[in-house]
Residue frames relative to the residue before (quaternion, step in Angstrom):
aa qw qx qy qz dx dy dz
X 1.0000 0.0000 0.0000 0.0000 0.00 0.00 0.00
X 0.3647 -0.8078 0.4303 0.1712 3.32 -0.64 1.54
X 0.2451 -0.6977 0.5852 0.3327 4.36 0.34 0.90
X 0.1315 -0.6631 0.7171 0.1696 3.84 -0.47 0.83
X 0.8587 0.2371 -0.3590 0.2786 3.41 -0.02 -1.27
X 0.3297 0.7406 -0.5648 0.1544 3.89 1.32 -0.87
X 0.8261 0.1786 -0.4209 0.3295 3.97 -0.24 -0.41
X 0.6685 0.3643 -0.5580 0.3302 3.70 0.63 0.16
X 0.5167 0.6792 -0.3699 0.3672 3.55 0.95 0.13
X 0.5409 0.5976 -0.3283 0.4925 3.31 1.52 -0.49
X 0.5642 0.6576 -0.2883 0.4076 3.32 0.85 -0.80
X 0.7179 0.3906 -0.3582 0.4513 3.56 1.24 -0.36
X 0.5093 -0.6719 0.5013 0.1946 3.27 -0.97 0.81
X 0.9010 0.0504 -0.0267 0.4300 3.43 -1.09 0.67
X 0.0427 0.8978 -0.4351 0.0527 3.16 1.79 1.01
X 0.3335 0.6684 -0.5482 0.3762 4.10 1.26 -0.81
X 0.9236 0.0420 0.0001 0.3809 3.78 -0.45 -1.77
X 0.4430 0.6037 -0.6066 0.2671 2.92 1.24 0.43
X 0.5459 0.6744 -0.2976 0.3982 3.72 1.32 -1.62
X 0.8384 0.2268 -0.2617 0.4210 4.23 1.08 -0.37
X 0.5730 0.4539 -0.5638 0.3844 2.61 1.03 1.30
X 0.5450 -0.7257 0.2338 0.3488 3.69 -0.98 1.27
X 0.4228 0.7255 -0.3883 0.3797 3.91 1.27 0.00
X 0.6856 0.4864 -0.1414 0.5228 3.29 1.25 -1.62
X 0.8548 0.0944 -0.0782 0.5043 3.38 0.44 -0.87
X 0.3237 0.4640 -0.6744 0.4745 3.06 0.39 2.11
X 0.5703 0.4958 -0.2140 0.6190 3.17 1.18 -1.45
X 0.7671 0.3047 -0.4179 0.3797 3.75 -0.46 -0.20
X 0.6878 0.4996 -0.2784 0.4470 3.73 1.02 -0.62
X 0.6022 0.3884 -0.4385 0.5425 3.58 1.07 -0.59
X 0.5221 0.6918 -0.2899 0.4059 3.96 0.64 -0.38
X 0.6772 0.3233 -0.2161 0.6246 3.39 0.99 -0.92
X 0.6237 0.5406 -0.3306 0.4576 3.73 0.46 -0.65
X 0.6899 0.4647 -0.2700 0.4851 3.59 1.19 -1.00
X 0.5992 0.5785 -0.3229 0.4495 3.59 1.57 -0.89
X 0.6596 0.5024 -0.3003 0.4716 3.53 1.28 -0.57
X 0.5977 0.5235 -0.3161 0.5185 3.74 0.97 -0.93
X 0.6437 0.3274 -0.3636 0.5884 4.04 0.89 -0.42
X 0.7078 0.4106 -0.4540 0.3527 4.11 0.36 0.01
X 0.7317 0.2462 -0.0936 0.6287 3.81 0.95 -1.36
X 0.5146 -0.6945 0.4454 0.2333 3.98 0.96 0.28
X 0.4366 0.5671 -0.5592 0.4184 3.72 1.08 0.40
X 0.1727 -0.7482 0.6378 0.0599 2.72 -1.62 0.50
X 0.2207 -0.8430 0.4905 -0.0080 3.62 -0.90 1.20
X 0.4420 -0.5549 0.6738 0.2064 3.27 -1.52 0.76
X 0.1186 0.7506 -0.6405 -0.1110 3.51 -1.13 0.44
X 0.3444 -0.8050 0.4306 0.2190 3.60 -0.62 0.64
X 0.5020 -0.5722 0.5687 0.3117 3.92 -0.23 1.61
X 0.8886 0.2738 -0.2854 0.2325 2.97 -0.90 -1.33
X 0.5777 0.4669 -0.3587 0.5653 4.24 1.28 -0.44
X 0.5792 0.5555 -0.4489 0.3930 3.42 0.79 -0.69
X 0.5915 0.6578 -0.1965 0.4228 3.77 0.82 -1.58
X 0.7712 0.2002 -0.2642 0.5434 3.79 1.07 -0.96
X 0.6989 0.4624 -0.4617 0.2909 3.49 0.54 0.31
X 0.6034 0.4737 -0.3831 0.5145 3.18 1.16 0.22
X 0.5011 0.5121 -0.3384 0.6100 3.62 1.43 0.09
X 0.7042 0.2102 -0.3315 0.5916 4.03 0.15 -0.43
X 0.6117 0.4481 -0.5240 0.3878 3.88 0.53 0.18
X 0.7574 0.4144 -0.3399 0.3729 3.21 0.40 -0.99
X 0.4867 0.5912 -0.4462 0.4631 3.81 1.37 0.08
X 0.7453 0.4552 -0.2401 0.4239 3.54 0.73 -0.89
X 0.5001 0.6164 -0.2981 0.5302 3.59 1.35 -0.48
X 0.6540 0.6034 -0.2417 0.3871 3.19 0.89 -1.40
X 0.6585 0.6216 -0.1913 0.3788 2.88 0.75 -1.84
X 0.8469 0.2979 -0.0003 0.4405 3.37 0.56 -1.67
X 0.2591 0.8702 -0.3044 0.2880 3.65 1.64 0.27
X 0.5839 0.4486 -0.4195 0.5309 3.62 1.43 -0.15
X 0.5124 0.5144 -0.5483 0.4148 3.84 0.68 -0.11
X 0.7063 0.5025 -0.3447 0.3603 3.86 0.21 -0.29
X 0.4984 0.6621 -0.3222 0.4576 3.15 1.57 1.04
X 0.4866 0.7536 -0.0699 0.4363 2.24 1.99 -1.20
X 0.6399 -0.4190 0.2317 0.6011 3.06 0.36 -1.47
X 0.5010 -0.8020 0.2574 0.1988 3.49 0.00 1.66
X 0.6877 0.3750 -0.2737 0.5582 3.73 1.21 -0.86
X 0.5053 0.4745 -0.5660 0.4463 3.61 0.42 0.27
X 0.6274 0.5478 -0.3057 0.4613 3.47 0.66 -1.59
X 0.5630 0.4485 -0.4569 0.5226 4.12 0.40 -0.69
X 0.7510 0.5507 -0.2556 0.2597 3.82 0.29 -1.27
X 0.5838 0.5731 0.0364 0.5739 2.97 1.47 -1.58
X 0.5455 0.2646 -0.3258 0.7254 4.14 0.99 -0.03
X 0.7509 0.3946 -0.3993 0.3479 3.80 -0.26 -0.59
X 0.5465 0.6332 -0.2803 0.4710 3.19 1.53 -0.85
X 0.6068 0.4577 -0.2616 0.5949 3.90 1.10 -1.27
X 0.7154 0.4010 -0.4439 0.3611 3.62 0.20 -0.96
X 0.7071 0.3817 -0.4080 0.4334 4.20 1.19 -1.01
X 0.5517 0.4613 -0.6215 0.3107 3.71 0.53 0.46
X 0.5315 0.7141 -0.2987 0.3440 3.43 1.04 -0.79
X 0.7598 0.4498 -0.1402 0.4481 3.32 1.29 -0.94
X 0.6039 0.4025 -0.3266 0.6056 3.26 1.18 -1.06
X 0.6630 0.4914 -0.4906 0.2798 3.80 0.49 -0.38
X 0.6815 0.5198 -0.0816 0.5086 3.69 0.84 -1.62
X 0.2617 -0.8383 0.4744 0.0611 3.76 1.54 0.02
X 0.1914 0.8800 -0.4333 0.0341 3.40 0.39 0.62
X 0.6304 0.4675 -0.1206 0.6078 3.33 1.67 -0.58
X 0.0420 0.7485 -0.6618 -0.0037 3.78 -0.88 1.21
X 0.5438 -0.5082 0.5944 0.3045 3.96 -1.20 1.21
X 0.1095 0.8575 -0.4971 -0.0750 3.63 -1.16 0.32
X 0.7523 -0.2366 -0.2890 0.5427 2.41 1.49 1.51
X 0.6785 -0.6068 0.2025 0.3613 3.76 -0.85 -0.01
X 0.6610 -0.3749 0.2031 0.6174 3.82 -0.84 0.42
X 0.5012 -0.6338 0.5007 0.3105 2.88 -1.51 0.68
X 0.7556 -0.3719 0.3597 0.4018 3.66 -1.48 0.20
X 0.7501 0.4072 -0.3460 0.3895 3.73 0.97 -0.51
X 0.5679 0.5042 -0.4590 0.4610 3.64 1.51 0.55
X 0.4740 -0.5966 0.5758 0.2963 2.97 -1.22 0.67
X 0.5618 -0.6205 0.4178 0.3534 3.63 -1.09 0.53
X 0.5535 0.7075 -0.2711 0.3459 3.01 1.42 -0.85
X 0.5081 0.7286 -0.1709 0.4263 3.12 1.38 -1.71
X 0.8470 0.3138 -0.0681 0.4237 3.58 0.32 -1.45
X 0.1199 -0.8399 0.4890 0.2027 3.87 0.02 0.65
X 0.9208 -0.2647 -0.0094 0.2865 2.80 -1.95 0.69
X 0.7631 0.3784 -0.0726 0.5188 3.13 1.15 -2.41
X 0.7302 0.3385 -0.5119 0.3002 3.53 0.72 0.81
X 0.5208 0.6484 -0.4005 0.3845 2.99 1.44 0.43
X 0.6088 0.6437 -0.1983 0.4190 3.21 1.60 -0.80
X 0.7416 -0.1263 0.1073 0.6500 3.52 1.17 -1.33
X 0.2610 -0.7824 0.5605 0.0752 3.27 0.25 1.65
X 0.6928 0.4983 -0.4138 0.3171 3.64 0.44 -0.77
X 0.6397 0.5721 -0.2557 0.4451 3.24 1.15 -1.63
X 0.6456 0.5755 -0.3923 0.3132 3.56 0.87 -0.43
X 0.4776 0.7647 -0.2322 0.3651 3.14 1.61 -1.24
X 0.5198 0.7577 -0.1417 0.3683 2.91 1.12 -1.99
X 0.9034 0.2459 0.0487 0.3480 2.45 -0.76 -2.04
X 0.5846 0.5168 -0.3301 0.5312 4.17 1.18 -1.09
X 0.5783 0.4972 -0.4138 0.4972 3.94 0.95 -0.30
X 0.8165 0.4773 -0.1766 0.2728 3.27 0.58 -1.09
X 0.3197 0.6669 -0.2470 0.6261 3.27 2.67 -0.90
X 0.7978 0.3072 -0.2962 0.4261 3.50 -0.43 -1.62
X 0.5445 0.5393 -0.5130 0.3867 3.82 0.62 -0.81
X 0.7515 0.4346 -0.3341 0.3670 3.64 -0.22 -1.44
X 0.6610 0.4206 -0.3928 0.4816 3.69 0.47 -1.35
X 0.7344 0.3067 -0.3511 0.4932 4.16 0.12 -0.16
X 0.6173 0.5133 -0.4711 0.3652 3.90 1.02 0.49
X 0.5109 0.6221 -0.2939 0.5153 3.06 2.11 -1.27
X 0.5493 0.6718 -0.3253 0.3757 3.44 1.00 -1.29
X 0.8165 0.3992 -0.1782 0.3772 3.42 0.15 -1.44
X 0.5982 0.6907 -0.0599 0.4019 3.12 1.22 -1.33
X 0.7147 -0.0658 0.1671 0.6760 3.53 0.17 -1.74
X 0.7295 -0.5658 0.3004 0.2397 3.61 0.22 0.54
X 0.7655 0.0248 -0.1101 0.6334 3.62 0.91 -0.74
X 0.4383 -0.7050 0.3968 0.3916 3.76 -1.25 0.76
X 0.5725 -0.4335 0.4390 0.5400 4.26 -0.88 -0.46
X 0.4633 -0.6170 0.5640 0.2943 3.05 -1.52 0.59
X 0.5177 -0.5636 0.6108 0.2033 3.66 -1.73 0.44
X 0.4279 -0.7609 0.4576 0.1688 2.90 -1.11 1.16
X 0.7517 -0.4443 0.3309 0.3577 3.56 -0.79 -0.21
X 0.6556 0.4748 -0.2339 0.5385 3.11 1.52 -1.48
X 0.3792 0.7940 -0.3706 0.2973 3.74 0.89 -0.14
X 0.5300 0.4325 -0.1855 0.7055 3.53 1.53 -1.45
X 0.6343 0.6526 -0.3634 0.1990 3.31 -0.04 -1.66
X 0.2802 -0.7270 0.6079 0.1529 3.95 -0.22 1.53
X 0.8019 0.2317 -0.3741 0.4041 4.01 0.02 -0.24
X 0.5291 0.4916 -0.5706 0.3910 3.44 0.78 0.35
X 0.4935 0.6697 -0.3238 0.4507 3.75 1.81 -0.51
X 0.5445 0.4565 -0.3320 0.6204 3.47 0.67 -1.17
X 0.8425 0.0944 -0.3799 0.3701 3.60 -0.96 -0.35
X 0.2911 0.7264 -0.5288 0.3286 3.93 1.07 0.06
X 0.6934 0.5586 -0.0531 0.4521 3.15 0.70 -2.23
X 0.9084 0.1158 -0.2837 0.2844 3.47 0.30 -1.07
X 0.3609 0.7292 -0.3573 0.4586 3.24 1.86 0.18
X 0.6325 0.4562 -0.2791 0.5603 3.75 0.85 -1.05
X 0.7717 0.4132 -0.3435 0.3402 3.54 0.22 -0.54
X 0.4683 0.5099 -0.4537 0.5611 3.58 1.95 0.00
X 0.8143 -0.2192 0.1497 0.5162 3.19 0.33 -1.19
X 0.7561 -0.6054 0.2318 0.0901 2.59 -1.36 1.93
X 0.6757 0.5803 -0.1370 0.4335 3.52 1.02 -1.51
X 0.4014 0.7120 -0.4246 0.3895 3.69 1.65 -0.33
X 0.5491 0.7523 -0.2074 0.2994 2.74 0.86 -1.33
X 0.7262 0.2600 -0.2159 0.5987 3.73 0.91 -1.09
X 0.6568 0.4556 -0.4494 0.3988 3.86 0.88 0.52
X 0.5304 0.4673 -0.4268 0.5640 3.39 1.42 -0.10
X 0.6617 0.5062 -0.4559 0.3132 3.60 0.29 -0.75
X 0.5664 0.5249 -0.3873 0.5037 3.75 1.55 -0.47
X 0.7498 0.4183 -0.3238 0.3975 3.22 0.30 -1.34
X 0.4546 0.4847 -0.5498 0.5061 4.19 1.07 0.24
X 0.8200 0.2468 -0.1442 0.4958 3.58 -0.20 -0.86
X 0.8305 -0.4634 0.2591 0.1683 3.65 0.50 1.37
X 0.5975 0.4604 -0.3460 0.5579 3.77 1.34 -0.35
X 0.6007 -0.5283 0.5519 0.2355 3.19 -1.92 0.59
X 0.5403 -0.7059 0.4569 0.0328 2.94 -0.75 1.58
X 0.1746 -0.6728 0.6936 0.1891 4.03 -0.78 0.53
X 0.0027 0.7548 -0.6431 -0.1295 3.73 -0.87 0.52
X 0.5746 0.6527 -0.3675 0.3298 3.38 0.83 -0.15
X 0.7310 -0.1382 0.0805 0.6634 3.23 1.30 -1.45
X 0.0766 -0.8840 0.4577 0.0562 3.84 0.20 1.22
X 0.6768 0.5433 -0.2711 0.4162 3.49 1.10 -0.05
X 0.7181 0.4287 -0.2996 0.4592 2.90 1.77 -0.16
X 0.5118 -0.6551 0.3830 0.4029 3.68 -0.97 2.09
X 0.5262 0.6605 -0.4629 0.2695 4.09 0.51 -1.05
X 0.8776 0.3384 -0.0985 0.3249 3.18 0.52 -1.45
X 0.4826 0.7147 -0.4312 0.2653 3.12 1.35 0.10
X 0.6736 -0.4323 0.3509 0.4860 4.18 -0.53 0.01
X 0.6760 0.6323 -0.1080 0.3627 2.97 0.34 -1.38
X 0.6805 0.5547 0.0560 0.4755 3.21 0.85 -1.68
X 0.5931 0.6041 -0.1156 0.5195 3.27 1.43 -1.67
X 0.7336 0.3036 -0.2702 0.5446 3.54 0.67 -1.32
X 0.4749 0.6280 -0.4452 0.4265 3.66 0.66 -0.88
X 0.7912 0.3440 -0.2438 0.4429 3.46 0.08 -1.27
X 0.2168 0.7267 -0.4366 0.4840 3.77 1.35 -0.15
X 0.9259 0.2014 0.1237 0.2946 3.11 -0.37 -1.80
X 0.7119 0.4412 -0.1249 0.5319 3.53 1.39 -0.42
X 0.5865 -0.5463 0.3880 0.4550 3.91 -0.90 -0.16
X 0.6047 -0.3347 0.4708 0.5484 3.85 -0.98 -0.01
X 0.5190 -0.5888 0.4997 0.3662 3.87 -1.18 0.77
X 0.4499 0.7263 -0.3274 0.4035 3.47 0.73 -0.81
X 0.7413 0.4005 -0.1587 0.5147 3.80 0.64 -1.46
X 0.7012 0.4739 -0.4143 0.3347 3.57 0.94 -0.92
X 0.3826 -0.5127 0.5610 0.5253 4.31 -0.76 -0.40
X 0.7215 -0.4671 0.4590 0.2247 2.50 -2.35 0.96
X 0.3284 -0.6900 0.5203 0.3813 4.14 -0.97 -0.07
């Protein structure tokens, strides 16, 4: 997966609070969506007004679940981006409106954006985010897994999210190499990571808010 937007996105500073606030990340998602429509020549509709509640019911659920990022802080970066791409692929805010144009080569444009142009949107917003949080943060972003490119790990991406939404944070691990929860992926408790954290730390509950 090709991060189109990851270097102009670096460029923002303090990307953590800039990304929860709903100015920035309207403006940073329609950006990335435009950064794709100038590489593979699609072009998208995004809908303001769906766009507006999913970054509202994310930042409730983040909120909510914000003492896990005490825990163990790069999981917690993964694990919000992971809540924000169920949010998206659920609430669909973004519709393809039509195919590359005639000046891409077919070649040019790979498989999994031809396949689910939206989901790509998604999900390359949510990629480039982390690798410039890891960036800022701990210094270098996570590598990408293979299955990332990988068109049948896409197919069932697509039809697995559309059963249920919450898949969505278990694919977003299994792109960037972590062990997936299929059972319950939205929840921070169960996640590996998290698991050992809690191992070694108090219930999140006990620790103070940041």
């Amino acid at each position: 997966m090709d991060l189109i937007f990851k270097n102009e996105l670096a460029l923002v500073p303090d990307l953590r609070h800039r990304l929860r606030q709903l100015r920035w990340f309207r403006t940073t998602f329609r950006n990335s969506a435009r950064a794709i429509t100038a590489r593979y020549g699609i072009h998208f509709d995004i809908d303001e007004k769906k766009l507006t509640r999913i970054f509202l019911d994310w930042v409730e659920i983040v909120n909510a679940q914000k003492s896990y990022a005490q825990l163990d802080r790069a999981d917690f970066i993964v694990y919000a981006a992971g809540l924000a791409l169920k949010e998206l692929i659920k609430q669909a805010p973004v519709q393809a409106t039509d195919a590359p144009s005639a000046n891409t080569p077919a070649l040019q444009v790979p498989e999994i954006v031809r396949f689910w142009p939206e989901g790509f949107v998604y999900t390359n917003f949510c990629v480039c985010s982390i690798a410039v949080l890891f960036e800022q943060e701990f210094g270098e972003a996570p590598a990408l897994d293979a299955c990332a490119d990988d068109l049948r790990t896409w197919w069932s991406y697509k039809e697995n999210t559309a059963e249920m939404p919450s898949y969505a944070v278990a694919y977003l691990d299994r792109f960037l190499g972590a062990e997936p929860n299929w059972l319950a992926p939205d929840l921070p408790e169960e996640r590996s990571a998290m698991q050992r954290a809690l191992q070694a730390s108090p219930r999140p509950e006990a620790i103070g808010r940041d």
